[in-house]
C-alpha positions in Angstrom: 0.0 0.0 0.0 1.6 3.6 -1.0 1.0 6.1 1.2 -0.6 9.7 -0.5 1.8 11.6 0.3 0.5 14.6 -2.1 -2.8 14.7 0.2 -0.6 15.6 3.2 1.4 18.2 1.7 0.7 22.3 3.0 -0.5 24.7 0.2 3.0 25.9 -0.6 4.1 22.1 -1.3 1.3 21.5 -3.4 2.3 24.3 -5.4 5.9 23.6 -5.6 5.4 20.1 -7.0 2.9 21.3 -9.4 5.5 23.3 -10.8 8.0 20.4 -11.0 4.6 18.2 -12.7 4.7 20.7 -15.5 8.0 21.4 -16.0 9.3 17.0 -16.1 5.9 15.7 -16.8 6.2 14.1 -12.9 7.2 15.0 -9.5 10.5 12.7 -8.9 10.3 10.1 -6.0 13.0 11.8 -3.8 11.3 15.3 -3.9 8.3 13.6 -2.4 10.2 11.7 0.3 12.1 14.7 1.0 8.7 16.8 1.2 6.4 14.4 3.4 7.1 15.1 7.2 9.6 17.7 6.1 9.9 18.9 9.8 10.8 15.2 11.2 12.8 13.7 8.5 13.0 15.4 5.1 15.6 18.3 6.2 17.7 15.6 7.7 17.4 12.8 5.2 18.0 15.8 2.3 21.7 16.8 4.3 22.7 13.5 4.3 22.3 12.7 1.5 24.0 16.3 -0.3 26.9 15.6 2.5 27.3 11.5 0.8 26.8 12.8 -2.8 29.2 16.1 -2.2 31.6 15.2 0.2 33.0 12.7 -2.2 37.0 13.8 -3.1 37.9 11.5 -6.1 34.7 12.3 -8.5 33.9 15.6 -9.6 29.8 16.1 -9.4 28.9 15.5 -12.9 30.7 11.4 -12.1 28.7 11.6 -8.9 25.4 12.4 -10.7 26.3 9.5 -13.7 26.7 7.0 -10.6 23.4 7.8 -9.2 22.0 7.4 -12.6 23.3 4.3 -13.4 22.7 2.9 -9.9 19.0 4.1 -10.4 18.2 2.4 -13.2 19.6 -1.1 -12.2 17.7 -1.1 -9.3 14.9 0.2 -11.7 14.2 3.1 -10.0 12.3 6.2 -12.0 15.1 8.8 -10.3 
């Protein structure tokens, strides 16, 4: 069972991820996680994961970004 997380969301929320429906076509998975109980858990979740994604010193961010793709889409994931 998925949770609607879109019914949850405050007015400002709504808005922002009706921007991001028409400018992709969709609102990605990680905006919503990041959006749903912002207050308990998005702001954290969303600063670990630019410290694991940034704070790498061998890979410049556009190899970061190619990783996350690639790791996306074998674990068939629409990121």
């Amino acid at each position: 069972m998925r949770i609607q997380i879109e019914r949850r969301l405050s007015p400002v929320q709504r808005a922002l991820l009706a921007v991001w429906k028409l400018l992709i076509g969709r609102v990605p998975g990680p905006m919503l996680v990041v959006s749903y109980r912002k207050r308990y858990f998005g702001n954290y979740w969303a600063s670990c994961m630019q410290e694991g994604m940034r704070a790498a010193r061998y890979w410049n961010r556009g190899e970061i970004e190619l990783f996350a793709a690639f790791t996306s889409k074998v674990n068939s994931c629409t990121y």
